[in-house]
N, C-alpha and C positions, 0 to 999 in steps of 0.2 A: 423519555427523550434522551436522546445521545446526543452529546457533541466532540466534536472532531478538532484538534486542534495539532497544526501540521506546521514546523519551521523545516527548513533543510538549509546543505551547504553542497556548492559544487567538489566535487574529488575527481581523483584523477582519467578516471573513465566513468563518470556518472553524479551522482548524488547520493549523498545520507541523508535521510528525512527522519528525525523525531517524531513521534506520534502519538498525544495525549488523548484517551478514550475517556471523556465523562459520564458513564452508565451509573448505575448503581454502583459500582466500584469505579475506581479510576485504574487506569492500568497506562505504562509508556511503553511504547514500539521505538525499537530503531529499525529503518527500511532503508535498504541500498537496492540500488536503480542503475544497472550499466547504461551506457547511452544505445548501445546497438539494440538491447532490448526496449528501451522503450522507444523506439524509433520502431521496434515491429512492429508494435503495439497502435501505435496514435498516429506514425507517418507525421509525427510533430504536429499534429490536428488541435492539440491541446499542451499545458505545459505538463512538467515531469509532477509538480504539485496535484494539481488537478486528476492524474492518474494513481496516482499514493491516495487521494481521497475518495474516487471511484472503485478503488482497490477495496479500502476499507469498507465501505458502503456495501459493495460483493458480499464480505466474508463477515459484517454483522448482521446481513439480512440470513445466515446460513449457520450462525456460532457466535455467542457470548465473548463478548471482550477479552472475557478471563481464562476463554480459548486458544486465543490470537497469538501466535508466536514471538518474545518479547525482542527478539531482535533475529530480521531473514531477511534474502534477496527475495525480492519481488516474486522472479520465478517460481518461487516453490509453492507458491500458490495453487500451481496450475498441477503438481504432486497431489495433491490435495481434494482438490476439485478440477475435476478437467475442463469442466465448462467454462473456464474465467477465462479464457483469452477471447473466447469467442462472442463472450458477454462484454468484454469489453471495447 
């Protein structure tokens, strides 16, 4: 069982989200989130939180925690894996 454990702060054009991954190893992400992208993204359907946690869910259902890049913008996810904008 994994758990997710997400704080953030607003910045100046978006948010930094902290990201504590409890797997078998613990691992911490920092994630920055422009606003214009996640407004691609969700059309504000959901909050900027709630996308940082869909995000993850994406990329441990695809790669081990210990995978996870310890600090990226959102977007480069989708370097990665093309299918995540569409998945999400």
């Amino acid at each position: 069982m994994v758990e997710i454990q997400i704080s953030g702060e607003t910045t100046g054009d978006g948010w930094e989200f902290t990201v504590i991954v409890r797997g078998n190893v613990e691992t911490t992400h920092i994630v920055t989130v422009r606003t214009d992208y996640y407004e691609k993204l969700t059309s504000g359907r959901i909050t900027p939180e709630e996308l940082v946690k869909k995000s993850f869910d994406f990329l441990l259902e695809r790669e081990p925690n210990t995978s996870i890049l310890s600090r990226f913008n959102l977007p480069v996810i989708q370097h990665y894996f093309p299918e995540y904008e569409k998945s999400i």
